[in-house]
C-alpha positions in Angstrom: 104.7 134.0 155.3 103.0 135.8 158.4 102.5 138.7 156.5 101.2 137.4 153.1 98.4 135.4 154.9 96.9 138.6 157.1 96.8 140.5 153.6 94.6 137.7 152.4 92.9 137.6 154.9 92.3 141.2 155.5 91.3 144.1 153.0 92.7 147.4 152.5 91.0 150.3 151.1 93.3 152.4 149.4 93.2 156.1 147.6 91.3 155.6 144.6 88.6 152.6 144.9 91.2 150.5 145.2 90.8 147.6 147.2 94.0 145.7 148.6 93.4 141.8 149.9 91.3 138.8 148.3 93.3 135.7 147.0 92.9 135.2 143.2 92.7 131.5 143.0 95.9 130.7 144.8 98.3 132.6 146.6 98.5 135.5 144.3 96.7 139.0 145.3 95.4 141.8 142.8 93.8 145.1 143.8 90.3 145.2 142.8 88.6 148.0 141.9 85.0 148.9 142.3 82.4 149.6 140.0 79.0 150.9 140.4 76.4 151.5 137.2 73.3 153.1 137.0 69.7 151.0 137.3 69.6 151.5 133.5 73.2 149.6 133.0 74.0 146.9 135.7 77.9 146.2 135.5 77.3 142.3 135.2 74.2 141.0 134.2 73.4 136.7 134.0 69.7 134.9 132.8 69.7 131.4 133.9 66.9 128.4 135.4 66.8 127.5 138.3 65.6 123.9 138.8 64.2 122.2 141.8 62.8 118.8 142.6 61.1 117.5 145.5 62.0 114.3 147.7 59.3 111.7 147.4 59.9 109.1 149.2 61.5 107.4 146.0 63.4 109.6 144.1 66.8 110.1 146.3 69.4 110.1 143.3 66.8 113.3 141.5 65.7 115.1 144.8 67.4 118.7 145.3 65.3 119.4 148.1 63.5 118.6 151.2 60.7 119.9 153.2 61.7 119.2 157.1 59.0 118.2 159.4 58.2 118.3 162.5 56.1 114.9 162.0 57.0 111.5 160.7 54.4 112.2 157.6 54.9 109.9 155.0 53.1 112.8 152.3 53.9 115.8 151.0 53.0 118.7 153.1 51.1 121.2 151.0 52.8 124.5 151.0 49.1 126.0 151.6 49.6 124.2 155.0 53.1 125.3 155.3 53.8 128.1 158.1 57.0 126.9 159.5 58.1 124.5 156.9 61.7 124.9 156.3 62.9 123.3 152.8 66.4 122.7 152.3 67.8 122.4 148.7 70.9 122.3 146.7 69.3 122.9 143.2 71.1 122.6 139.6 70.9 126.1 138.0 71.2 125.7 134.2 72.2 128.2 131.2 68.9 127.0 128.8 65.6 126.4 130.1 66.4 122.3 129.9 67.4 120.3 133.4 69.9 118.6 131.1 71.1 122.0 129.5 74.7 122.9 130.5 74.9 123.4 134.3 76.1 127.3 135.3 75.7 126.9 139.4 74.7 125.0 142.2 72.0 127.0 144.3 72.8 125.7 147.7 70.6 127.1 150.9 67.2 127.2 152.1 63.7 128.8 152.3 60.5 128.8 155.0 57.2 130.1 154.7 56.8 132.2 156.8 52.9 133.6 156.6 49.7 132.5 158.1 46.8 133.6 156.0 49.0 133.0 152.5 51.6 131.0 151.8 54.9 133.1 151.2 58.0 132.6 151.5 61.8 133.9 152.4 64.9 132.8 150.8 68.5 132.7 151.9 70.8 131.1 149.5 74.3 131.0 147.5 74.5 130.3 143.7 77.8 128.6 143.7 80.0 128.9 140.7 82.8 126.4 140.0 83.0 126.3 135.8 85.7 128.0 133.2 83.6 131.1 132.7 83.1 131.9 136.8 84.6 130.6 140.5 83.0 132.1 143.8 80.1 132.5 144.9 76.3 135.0 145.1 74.4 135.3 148.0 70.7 135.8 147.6 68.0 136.4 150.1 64.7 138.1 150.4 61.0 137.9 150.6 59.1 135.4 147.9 55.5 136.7 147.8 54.5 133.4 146.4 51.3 135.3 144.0 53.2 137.6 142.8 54.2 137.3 138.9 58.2 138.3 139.6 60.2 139.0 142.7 62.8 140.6 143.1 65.5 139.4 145.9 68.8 140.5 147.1 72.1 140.3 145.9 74.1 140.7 149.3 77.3 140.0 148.6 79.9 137.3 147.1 83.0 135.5 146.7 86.1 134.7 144.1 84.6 136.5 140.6 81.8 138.5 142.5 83.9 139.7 145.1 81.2 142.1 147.4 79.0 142.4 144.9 75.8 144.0 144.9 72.5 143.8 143.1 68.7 142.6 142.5 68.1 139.1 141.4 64.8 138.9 139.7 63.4 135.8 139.7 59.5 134.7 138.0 58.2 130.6 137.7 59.0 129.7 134.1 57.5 125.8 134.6 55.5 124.4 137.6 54.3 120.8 137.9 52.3 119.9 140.6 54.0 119.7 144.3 57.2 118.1 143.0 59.2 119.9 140.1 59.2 124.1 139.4 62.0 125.9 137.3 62.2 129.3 138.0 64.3 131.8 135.4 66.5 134.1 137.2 67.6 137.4 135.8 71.1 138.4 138.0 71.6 142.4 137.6 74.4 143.7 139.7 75.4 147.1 140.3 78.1 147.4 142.4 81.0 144.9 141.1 84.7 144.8 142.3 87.4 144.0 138.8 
């Protein structure tokens, strides 16, 4: 018993890419083996919408994120006033461009701005994947420069189906309205991907 839980806990590498150690949904554990691909051919590559939707005041059950303060405001802070905002969300991300199109992933973290003279921004955050078609988890982070058309963040690591992987997630605004709703299509390539 001792021995089965430090091999899932602990990783192995072994002669030939292998990799010993991860738990494959349950007690179960495979040898994974990694894959890398040139920037022409990613080994995995997802489109999806990312879908956020700002706290009001009266919209608690719709809200997916929040903009903390260091004031009891009762407005909106404006993200051109926004140096040290912080904005905590736990957004729907969706297969179609539609907020009631089938939901792929919960994006779960947060993002400040973190400029002065413009507002940009930098993300940290996990798309969370619980569905028939993927389990585990992405993690994301990076610089937004707010005016630019696309950016392109990090993919620095993950769980369960994207087990240490690695890539570029390149992410543009696909619908903006006003200060309370934006949808953002994400375009997931990763290049280093453990099977």
């Amino acid at each position: 018993m001792l021995i089965s839980l430090i091999l899932a806990v602990t990783s192995i590498v072994l002669p030939g890419g292998l990799l010993a150690g991860g738990v494959d949904h349950g007690d179960r554990i495979r040898s994974r083996r990694l894959i890398t691909s040139s920037h022409d051919a990613p080994c995995m590559r997802m489109k999806m919408y990312y879908h956020d939707i700002l706290y009001n005041g009266d919209n608690n059950a719709n809200a997916t994120f929040l903009l903390q303060r260091k004031t009891e405001e009762k407005r909106p802070i404006l993200p051109s006033r926004g140096f040290e905002q912080v904005i905590v969300f736990d957004d729907v991300v969706t297969k179609g461009k539609a907020l009631a199109s089938e939901p792929v992933a919960r994006a779960q973290g947060f993002y400040f701005y973190d400029n002065k003279a413009r507002p940009n921004a930098w993300f940290a955050f996990s798309l969370v994947f619980n569905s028939t078609a993927y389990k585990g988890t992405l993690n994301i982070m990076g610089a937004d420069l707010i005016f630019n058309k696309t950016k392109d963040l990090s993919v620095v690591g993950g769980t369960g189906d994207f087990f240490m992987a690695r890539g570029i997630a390149t992410v543009r605004t696909d619908a903006f309205e006003g200060l309370y709703y934006f949808r953002l299509h994400m375009d997931i390539k990763l290049y280093e991907c453990y099977v």
